[in-house]
C-alpha positions as a printed Julia matrix, in Angstrom:
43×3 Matrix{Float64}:
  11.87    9.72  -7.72
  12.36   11.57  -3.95
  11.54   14.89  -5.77
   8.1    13.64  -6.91
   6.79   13.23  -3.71
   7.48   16.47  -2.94
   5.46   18.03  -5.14
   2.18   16.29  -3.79
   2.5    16.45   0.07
   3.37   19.88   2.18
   5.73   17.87   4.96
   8.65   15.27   5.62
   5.69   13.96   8.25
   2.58   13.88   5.39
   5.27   12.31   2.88
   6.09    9.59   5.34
   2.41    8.64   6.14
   1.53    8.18   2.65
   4.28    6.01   2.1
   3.07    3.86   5.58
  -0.41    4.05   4.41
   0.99    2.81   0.69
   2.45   -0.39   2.35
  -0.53   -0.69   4.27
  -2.98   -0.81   1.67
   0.02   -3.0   -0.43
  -0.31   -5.98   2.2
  -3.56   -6.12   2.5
  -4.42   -6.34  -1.07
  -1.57   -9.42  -1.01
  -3.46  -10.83   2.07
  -6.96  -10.82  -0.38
  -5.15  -12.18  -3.08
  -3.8   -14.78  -0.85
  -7.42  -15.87   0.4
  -9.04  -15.41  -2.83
  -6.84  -18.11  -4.03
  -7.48  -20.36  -1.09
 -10.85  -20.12  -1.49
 -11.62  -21.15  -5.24
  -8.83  -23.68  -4.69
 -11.24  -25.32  -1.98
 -13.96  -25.21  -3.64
């Protein structure tokens, strides 16, 4: 699975922000999922 990120991204420094970005975009989609739920529970 560590090989296949080498094949997309040309550094150690691009492979790591991709992952960062990946979590990023991971928790926010939880956080909308989160107050999607709140919301048509309230309603």
């Amino acid at each position: 699975m560590k090989d296949d990120y080498k094949e997309f991204y040309e550094s150690e420094e691009a492979n790591l922000d991709s992952k960062s970005d990946a979590k990023v975009i991971l928790f926010l989609i939880i956080v909308a999922v989160i107050a999607a739920t709140y919301w048509v529970a309230v309603q």
